[in-house]
SERO-4910 file (N, C-alpha, C, O; in steps of 0.05 Angstrom, whole numbers):
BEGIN
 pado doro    nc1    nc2    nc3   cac1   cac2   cac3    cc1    cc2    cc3    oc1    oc2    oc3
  Unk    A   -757    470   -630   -740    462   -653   -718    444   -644   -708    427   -659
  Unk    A   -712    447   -617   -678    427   -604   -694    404   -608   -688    383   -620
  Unk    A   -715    409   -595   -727    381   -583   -737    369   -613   -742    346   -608
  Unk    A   -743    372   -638   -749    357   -656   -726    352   -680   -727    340   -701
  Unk    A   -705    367   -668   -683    360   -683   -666    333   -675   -655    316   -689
  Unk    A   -669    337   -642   -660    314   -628   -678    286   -629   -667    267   -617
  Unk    A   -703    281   -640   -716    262   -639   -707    255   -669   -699    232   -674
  Unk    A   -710    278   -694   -702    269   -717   -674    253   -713   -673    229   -716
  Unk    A   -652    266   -705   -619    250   -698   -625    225   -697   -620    209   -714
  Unk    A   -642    220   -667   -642    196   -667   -663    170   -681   -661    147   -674
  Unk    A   -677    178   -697   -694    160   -710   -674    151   -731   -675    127   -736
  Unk    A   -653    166   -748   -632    169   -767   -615    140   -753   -606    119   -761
  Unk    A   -618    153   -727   -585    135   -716   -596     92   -711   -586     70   -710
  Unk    A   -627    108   -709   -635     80   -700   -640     63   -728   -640     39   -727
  Unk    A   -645     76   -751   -650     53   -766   -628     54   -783   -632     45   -806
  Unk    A   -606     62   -777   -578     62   -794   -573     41   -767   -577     19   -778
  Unk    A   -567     36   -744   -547     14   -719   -576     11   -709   -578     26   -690
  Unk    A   -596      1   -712   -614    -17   -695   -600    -22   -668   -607    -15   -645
  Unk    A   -578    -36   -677   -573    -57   -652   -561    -32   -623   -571    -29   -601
  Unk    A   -536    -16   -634   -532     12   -613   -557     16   -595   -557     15   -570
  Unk    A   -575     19   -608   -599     37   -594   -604     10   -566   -607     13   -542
  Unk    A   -602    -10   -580   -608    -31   -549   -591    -39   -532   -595    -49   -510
  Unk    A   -568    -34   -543   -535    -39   -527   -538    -18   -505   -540    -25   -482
  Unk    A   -539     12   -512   -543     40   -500   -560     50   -502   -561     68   -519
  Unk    A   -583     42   -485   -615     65   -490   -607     86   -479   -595     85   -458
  Unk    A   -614    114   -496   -620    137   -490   -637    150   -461   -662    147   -460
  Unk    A   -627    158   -446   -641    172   -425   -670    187   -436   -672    202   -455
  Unk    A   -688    179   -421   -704    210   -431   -698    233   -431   -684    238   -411
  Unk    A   -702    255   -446   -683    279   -437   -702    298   -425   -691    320   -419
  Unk    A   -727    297   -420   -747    310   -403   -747    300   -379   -767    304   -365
  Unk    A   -724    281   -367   -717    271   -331   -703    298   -327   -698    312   -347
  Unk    A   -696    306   -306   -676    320   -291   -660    297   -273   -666    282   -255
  Unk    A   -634    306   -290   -612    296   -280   -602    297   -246   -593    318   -236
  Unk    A   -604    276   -233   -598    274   -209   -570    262   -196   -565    238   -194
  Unk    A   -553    287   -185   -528    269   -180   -529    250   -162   -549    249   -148
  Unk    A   -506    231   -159   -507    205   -139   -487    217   -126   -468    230   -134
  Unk    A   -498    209    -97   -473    205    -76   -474    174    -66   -491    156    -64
  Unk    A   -439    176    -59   -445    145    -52   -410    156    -34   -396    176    -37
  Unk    A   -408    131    -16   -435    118      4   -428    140     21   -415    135     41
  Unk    A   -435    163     18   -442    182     36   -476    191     37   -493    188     19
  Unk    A   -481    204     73   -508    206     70   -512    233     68   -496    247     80
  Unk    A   -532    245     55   -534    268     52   -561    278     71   -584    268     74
  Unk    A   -546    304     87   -575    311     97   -581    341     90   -567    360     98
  Unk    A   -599    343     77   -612    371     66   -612    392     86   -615    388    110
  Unk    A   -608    414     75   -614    434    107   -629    456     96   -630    463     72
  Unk    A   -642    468    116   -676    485     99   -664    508    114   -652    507    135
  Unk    A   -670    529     99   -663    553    101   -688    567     98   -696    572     75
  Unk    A   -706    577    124   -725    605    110   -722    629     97   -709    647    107
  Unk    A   -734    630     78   -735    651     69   -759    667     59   -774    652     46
  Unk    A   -766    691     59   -782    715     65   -799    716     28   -787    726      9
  Unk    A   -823    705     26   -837    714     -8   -833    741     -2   -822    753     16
  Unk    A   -848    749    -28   -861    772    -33   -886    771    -17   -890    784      4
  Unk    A   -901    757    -28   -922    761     -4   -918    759     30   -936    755     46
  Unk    A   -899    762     34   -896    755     66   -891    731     83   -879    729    104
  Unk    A   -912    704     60   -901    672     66   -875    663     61   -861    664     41
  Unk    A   -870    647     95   -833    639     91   -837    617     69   -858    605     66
  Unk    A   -811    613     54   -824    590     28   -792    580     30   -771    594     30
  Unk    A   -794    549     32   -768    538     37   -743    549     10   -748    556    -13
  Unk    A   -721    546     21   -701    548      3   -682    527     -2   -675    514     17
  Unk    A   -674    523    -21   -649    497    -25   -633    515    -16   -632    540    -17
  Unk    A   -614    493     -2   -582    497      2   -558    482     -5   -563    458     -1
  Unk    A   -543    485    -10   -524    467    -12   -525    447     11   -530    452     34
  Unk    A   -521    423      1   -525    393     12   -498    394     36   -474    396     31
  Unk    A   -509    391     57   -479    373     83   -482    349     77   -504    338     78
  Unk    A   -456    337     70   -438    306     72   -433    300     90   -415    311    102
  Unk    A   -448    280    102   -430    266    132   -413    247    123   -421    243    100
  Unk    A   -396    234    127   -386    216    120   -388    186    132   -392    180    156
  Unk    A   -384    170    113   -396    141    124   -383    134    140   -361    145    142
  Unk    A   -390    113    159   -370    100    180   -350     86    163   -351     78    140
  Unk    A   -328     84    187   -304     65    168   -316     35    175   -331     26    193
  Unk    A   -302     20    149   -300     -9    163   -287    -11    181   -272      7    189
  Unk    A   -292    -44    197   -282    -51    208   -259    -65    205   -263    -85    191
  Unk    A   -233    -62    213   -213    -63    197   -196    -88    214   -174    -97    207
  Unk    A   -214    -99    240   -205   -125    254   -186   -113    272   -175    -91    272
  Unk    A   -187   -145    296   -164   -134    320   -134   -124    300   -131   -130    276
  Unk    A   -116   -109    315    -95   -107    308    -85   -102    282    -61   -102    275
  Unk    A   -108    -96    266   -110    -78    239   -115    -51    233   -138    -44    238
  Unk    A   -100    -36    225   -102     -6    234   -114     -5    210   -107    -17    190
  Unk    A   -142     15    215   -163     23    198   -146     53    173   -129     70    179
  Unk    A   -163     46    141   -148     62    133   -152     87    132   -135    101    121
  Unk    A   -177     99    143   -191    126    160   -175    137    193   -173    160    202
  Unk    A   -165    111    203   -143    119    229   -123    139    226   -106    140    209
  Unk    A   -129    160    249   -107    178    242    -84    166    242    -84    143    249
  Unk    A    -48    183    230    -32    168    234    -10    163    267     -3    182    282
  Unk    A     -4    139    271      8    146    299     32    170    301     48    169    282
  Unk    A     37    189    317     57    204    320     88    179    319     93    156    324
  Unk    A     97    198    312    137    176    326    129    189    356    120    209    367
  Unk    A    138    164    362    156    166    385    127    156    410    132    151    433
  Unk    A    105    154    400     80    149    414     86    116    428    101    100    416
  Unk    A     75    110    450     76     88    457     56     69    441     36     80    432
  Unk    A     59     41    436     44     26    416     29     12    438     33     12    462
  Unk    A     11      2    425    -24     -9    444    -17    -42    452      3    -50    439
  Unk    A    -26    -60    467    -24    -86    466    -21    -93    431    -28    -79    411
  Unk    A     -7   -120    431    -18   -136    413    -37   -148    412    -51   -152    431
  Unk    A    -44   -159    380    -67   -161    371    -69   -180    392    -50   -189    406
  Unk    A   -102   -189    394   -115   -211    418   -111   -210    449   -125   -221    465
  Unk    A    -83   -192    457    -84   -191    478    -97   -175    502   -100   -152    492
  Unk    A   -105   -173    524   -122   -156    535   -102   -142    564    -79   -150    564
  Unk    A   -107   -130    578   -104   -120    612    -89   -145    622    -82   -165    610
  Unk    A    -87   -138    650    -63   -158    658    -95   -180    675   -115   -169    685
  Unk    A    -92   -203    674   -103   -223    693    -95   -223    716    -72   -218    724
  Unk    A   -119   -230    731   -115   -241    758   -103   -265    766   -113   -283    752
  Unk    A    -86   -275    783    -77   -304    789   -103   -321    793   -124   -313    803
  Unk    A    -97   -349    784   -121   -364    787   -128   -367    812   -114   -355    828
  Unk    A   -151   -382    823   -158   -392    850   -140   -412    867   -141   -432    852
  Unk    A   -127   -419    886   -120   -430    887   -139   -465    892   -159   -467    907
  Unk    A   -128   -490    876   -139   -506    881   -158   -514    857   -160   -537    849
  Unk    A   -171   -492    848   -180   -486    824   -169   -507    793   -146   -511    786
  Unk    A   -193   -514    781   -174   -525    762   -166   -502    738   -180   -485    729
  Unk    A   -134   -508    730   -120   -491    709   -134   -491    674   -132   -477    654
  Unk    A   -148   -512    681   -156   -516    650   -188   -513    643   -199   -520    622
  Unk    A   -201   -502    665   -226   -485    666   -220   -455    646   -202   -438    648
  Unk    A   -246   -458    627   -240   -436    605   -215   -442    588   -222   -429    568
  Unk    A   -197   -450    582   -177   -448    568   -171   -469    548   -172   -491    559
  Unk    A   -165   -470    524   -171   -486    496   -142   -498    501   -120   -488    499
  Unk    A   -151   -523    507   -126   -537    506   -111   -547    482    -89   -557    484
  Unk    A   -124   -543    462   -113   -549    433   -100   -574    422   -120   -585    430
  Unk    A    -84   -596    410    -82   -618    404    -66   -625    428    -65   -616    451
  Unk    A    -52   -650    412    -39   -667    442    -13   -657    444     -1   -672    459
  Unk    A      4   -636    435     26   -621    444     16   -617    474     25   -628    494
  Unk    A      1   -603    473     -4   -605    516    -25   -614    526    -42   -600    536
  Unk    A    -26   -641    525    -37   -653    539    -31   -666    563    -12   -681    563
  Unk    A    -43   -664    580    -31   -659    615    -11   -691    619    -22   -704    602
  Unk    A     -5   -696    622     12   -716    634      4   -731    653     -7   -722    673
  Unk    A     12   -767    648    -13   -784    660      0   -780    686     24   -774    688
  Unk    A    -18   -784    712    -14   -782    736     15   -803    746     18   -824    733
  Unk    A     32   -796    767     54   -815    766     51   -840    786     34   -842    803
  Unk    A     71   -857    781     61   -890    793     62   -886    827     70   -868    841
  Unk    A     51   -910    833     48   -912    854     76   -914    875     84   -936    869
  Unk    A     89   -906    890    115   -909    909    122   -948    915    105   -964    924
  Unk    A    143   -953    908    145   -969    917    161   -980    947    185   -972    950
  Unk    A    150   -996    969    157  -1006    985    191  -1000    988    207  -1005    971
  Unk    A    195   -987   1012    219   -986   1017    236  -1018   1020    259  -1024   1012
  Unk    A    215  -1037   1033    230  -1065   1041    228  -1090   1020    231  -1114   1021
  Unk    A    220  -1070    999    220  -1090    966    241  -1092    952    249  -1109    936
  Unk    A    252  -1062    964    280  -1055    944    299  -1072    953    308  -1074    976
  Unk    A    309  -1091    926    340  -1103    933    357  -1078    936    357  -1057    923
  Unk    A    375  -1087    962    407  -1067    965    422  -1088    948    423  -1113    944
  Unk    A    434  -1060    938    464  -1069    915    485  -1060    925    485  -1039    936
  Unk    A    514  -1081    921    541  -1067    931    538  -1037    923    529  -1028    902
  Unk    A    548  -1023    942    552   -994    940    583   -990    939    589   -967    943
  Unk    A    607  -1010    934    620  -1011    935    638  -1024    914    663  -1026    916
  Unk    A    621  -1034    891    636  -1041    875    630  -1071    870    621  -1084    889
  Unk    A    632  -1079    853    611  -1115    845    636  -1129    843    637  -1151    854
  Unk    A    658  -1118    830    686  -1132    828    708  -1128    833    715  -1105    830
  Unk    A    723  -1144    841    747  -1126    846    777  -1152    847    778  -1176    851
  Unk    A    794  -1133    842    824  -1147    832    842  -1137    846    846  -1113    842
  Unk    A    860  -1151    866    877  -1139    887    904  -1154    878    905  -1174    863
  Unk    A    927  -1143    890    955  -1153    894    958  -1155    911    943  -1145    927
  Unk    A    978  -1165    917    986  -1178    955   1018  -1178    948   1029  -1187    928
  Unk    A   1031  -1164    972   1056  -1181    986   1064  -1176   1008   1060  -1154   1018
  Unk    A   1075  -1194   1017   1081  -1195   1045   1100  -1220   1052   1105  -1236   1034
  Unk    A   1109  -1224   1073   1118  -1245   1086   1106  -1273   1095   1081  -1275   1099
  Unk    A   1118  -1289   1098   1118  -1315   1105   1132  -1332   1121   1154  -1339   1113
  Unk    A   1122  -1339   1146   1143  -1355   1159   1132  -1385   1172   1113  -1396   1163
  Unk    A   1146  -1394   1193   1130  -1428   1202   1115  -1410   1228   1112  -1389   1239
  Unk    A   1110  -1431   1227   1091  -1435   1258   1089  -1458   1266   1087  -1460   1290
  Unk    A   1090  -1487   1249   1088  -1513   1260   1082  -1534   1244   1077  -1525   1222
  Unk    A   1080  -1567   1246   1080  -1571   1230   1111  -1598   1226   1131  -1597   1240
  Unk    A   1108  -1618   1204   1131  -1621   1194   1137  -1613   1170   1118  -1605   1156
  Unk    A   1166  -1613   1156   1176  -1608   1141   1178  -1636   1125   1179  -1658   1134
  Unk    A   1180  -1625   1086   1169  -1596   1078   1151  -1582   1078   1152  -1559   1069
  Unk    A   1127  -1594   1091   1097  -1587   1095   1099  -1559   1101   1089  -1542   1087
  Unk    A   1112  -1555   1121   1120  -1533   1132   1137  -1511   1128   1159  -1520   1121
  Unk    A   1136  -1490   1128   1166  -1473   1114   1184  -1473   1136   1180  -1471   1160
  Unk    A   1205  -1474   1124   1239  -1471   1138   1252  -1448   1136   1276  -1450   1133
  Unk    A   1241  -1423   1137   1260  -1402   1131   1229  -1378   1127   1206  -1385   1123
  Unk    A   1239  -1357   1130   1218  -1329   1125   1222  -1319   1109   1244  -1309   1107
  Unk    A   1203  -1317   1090   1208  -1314   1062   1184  -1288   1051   1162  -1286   1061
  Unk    A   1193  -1274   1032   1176  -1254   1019   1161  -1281    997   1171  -1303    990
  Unk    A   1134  -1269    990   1104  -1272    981   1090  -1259    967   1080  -1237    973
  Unk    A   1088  -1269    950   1070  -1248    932   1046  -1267    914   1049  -1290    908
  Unk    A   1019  -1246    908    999  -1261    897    983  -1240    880    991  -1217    876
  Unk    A    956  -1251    870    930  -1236    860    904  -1240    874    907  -1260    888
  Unk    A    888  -1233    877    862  -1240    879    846  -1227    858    854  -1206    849
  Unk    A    818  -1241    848    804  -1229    836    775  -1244    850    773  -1268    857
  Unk    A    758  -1226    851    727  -1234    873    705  -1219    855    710  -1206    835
  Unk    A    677  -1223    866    656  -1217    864    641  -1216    883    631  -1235    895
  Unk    A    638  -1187    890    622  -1180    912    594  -1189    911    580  -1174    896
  Unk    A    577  -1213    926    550  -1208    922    540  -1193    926    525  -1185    908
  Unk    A    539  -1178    951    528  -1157    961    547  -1141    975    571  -1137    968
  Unk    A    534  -1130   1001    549  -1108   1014    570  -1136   1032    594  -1134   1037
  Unk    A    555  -1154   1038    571  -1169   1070    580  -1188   1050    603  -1180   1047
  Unk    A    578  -1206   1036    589  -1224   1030    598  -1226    997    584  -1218    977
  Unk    A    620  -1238    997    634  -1240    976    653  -1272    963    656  -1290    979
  Unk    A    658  -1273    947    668  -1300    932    692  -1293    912    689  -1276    894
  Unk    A    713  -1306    917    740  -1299    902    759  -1319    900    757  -1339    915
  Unk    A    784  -1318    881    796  -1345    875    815  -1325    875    809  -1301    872
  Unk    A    847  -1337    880    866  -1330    888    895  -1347    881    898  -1371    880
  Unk    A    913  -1328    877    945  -1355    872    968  -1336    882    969  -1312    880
  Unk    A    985  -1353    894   1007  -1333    913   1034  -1363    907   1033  -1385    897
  Unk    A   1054  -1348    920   1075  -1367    908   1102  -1352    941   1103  -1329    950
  Unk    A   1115  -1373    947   1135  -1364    968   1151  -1393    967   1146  -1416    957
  Unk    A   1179  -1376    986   1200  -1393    981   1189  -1410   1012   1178  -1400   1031
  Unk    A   1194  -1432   1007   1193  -1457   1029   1212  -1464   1053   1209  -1465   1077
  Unk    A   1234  -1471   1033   1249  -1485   1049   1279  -1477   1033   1280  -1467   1011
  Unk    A   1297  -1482   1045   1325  -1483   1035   1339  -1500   1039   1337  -1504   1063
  Unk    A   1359  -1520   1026   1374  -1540   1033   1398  -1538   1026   1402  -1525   1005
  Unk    A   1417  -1548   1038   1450  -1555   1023   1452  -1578   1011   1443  -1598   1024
  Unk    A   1465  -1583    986   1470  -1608    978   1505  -1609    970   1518  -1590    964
  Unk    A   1510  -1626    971   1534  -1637    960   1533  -1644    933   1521  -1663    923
  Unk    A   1548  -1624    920   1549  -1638    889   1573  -1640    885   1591  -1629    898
  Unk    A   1574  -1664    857   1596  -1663    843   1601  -1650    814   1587  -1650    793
  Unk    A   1618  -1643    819   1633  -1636    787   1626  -1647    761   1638  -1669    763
  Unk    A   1618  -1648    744   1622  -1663    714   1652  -1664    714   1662  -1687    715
  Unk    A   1670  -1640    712   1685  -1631    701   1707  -1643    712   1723  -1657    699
  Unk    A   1709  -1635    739   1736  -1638    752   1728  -1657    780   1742  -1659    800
  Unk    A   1701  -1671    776   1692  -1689    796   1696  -1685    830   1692  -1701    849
  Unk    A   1705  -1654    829   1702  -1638    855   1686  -1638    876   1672  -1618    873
  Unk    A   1678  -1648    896   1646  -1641    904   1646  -1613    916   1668  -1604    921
  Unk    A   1623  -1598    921   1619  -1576    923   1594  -1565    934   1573  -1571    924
  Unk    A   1596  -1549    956   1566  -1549    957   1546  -1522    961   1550  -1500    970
  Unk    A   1527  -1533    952   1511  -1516    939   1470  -1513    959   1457  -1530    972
  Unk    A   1465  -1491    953   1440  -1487    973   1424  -1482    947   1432  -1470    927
  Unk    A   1399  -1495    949   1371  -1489    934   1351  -1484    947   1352  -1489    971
  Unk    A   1331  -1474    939   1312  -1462    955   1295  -1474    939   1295  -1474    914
  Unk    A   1268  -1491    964   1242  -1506    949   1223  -1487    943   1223  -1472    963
  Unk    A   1212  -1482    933   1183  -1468    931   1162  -1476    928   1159  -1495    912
  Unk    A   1134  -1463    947   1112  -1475    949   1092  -1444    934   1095  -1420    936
  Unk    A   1072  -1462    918   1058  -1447    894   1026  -1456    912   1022  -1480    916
  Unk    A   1008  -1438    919    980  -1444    922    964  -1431    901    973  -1411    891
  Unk    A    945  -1439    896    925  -1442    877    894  -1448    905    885  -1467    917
  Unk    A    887  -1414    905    861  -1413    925    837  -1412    895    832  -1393    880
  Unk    A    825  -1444    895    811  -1444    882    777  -1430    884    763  -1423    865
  Unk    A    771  -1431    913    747  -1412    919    753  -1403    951    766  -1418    966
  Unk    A    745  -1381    959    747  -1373    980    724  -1343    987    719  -1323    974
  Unk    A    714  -1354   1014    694  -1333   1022    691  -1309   1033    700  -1309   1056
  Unk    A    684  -1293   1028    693  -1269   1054    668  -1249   1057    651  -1243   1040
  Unk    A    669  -1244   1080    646  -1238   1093    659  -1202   1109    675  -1198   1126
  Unk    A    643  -1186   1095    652  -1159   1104    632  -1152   1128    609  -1160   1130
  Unk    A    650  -1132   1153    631  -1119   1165    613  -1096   1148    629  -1083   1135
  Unk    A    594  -1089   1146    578  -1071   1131    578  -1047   1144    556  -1037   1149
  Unk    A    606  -1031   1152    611  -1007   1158    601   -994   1135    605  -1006   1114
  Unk    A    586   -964   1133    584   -946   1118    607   -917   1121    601   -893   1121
  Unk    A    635   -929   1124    660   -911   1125    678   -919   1109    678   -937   1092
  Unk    A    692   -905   1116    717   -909   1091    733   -943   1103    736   -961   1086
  Unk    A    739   -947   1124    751   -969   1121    726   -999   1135    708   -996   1151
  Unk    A    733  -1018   1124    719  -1044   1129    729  -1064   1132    736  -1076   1112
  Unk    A    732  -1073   1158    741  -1098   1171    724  -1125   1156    700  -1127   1152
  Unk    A    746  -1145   1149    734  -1166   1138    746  -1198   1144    769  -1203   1151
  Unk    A    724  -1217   1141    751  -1247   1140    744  -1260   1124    722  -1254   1114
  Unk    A    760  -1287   1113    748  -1300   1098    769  -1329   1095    793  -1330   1096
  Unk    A    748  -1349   1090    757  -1381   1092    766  -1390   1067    761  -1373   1049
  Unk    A    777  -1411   1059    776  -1423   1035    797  -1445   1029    811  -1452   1049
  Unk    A    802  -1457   1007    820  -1473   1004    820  -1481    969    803  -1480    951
  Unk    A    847  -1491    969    845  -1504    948    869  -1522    935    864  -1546    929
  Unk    A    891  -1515    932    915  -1534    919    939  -1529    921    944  -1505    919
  Unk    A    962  -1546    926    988  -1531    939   1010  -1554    919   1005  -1578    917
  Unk    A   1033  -1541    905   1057  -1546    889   1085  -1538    913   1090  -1517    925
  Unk    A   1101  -1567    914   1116  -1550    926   1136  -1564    910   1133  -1588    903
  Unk    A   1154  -1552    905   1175  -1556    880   1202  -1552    901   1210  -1531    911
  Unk    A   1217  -1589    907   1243  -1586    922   1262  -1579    915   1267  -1583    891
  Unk    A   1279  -1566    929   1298  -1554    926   1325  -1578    912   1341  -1575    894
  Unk    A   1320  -1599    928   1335  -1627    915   1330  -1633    888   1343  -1644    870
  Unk    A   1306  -1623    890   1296  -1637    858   1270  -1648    865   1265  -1656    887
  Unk    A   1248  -1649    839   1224  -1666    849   1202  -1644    854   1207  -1621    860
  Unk    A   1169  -1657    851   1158  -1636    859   1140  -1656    880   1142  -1681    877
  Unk    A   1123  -1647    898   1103  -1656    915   1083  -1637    912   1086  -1613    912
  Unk    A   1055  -1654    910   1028  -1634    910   1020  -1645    939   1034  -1656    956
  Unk    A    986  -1634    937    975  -1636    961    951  -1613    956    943  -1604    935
  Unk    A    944  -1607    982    923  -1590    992    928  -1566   1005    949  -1569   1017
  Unk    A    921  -1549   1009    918  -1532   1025    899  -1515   1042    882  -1532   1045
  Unk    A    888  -1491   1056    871  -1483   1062    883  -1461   1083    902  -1464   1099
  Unk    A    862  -1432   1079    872  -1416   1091    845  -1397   1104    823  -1399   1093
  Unk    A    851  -1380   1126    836  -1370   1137    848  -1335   1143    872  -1333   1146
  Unk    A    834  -1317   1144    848  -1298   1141    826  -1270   1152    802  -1268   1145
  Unk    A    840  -1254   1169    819  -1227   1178    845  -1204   1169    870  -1204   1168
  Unk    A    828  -1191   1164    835  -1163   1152    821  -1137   1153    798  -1133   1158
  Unk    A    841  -1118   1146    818  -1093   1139    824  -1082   1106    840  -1094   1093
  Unk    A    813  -1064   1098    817  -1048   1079    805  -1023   1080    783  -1022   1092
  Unk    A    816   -999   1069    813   -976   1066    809   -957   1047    828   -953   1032
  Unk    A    783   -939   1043    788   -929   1014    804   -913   1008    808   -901   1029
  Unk    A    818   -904    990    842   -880    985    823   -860    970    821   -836    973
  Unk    A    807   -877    951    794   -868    919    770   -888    922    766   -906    937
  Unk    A    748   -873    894    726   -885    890    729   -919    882    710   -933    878
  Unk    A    752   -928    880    757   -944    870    780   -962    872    787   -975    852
  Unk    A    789   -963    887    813   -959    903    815   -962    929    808   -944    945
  Unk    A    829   -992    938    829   -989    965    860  -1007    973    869  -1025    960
  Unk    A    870   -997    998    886  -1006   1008    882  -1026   1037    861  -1026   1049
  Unk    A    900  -1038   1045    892  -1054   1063    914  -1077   1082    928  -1087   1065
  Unk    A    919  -1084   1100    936  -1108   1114    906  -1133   1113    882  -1133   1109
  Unk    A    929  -1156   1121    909  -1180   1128    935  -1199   1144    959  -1194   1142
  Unk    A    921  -1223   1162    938  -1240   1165    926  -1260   1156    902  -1255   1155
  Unk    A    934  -1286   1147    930  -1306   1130    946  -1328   1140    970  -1327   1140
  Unk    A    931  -1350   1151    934  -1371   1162    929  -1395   1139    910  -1399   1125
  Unk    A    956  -1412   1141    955  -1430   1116    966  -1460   1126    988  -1465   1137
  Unk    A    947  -1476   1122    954  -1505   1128    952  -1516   1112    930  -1519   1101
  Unk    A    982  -1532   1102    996  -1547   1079    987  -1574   1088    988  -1580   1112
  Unk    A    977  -1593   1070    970  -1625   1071    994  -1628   1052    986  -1617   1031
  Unk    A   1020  -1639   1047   1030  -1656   1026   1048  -1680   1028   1064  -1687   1045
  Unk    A   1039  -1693    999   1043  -1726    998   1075  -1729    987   1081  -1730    964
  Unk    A   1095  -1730   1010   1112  -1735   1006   1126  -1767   1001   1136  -1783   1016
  Unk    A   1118  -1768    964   1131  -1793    955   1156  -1793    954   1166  -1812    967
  Unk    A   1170  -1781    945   1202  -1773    955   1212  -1785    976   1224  -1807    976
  Unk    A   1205  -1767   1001   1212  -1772   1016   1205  -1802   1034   1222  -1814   1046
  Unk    A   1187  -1806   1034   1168  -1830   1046   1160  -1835   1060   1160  -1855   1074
  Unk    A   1144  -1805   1059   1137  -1802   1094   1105  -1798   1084   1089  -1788   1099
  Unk    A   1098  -1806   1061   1065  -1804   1062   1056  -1771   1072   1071  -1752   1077
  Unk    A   1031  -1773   1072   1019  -1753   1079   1032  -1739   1105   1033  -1749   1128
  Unk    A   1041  -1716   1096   1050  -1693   1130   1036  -1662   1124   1031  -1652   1102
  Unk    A   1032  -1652   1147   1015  -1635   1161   1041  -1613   1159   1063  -1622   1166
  Unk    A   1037  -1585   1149   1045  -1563   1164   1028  -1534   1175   1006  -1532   1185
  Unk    A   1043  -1520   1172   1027  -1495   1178   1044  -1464   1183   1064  -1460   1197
  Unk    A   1031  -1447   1168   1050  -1422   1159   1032  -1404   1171   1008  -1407   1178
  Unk    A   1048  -1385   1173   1032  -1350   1186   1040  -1329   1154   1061  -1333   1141
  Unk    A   1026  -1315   1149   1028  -1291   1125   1022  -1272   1131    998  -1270   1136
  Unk    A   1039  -1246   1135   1029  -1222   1135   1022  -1203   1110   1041  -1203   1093
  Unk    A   1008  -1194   1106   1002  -1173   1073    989  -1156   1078    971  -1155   1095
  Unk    A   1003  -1132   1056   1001  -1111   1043    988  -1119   1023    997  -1138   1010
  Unk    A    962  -1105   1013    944  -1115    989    938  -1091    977    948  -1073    991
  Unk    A    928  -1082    959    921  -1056    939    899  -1068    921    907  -1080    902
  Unk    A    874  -1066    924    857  -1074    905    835  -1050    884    824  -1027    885
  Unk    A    837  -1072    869    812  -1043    845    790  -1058    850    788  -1082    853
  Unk    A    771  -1039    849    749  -1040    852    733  -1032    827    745  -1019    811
  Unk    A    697  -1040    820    683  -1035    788    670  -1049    794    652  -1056    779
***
């Protein structure tokens, strides 16, 4: 009677919703219902047991669940089946890394096995070839330029006058040079000292008095080029000399000026104090040519001695 009540239901249901019946087909209801496991495997287990007649005749049992393997959850991904770590447990390498390596071979190349990846490291081109020790220009080690002061004294040595100085007189000058190298060098120079001194007889405007009076001539050089040639000591002080010439003012004490020539020769030393910075003596030999129209003595010859104290910068 279930069973023809349940076929009547549904013949009712199917031609009232046609369409239901094909959306949701009905199970047969004469299947036996079978549960699913998923994704576990099931393994049956048989139990004997004793008929009536004496034959063992299998028995159902309740089903054992094994459980499925976990995924794989990747390096350094803790699986979500992993027990949990205790506190306080020590933690494992990081991800990708392994045990400690051995040092390479020596000699061995470094980039055997290993992914060198774009040009962030890419090895570096091999370096140039050495160049010749006896190719290399030497450069002053001492400074390319340099600007000194001078003073010192002045006296005769020989000669006529005014060519010559008449009296010992303080001196003072500049130099400024350019070292070519370590030994030799090129520099221009101007210094100025008293000459000569005279008495004259003057008169008065005023009271037509005569009276008399001393002037002092002065002679002005102008060392337009001059050479100097260093010893190439690698110490603090360096012996040097140097030639040159160039133009001489000598402004009389009477009145009047006379030019001419000059030229001087000179050995010295200097000393470093500082990187830059040097002190120094020289003597300086100076022979005056001048054309005394004044006087009318034409061209005359003298000749002076100079001692100096110099202080130069060096760069």
């Amino acid at each position: 009677m279930r069973l023809r009540s349940r076929v009547a239901i549904a013949g009712v249901l199917a031609g009232l919703c046609p369409g239901a019946v094909h959306a949701a087909p009905v199970p047969d209801p004469m299947v036996p219902i079978t549960p699913a496991v998923a994704p576990e495997e099931v393994t049956p287990v048989v139990t004997p047991t004793v008929g009536g007649g004496g034959e063992t005749l299998p028995e159902p049992t309740p089903p054992v669940r094994t459980p499925a393997p976990a995924p794989y959850a990747g390096a350094g991904v803790r699986s979500p089946t992993a027990p949990p770590t205790p506190p306080g447990a020590p933690l494992g390498p990081p991800p990708g890394t392994g045990g400690p390596q051995p040092y390479p071979t020596p000699g061995a190349d470094p980039r055997a096995g290993v992914d060198l990846g774009g040009m962030s490291v890419t090895p570096l081109p091999p370096p140039p070839a050495s160049l010749d020790p006896r190719t290399i220009r030497r450069q002053p080690w001492r400074g390319r330029y340099w600007f000194g002061l001078r003073i010192g004294l002045t006296g005769p040595v020989g000669g006529e006058r005014p060519a010559a100085p008449s009296v010992l007189s303080l001196m003072g000058g500049a130099d400024i040079g350019w070292r070519v190298g370590n030994v030799l060098g090129l520099g221009m120079g101007i210094s100025g000292h008293v000459q000569n001194r005279v008495r004259l007889t003057v008169t008065e405007l005023v009271t037509g008095d005569q009276v008399q009076q001393t002037r002092n001539g002065r002679m002005l050089y102008w060392d337009a080029l001059f050479v100097r040639v260093h010893l190439p000591l690698k110490k603090r002080f360096q012996p040097y000399a140097d030639i040159g010439g160039g133009l001489a003012r000598l402004t009389r004490g009477e009145g009047g000026r006379s030019y001419g020539a000059q030229m001087r020769a000179a050995i010295g030393v200097e000393g470093w104090v500082a990187s830059t910075v040097t002190m120094g003596f020289a003597g300086i030999y100076r022979l005056n040519a001048i054309n005394d129209v004044q006087g009318g003595q034409g061209w005359i010859v003298g000749h002076a001695m100079q001692g100096v104290f110099d202080i130069g910068f060096h760069w």
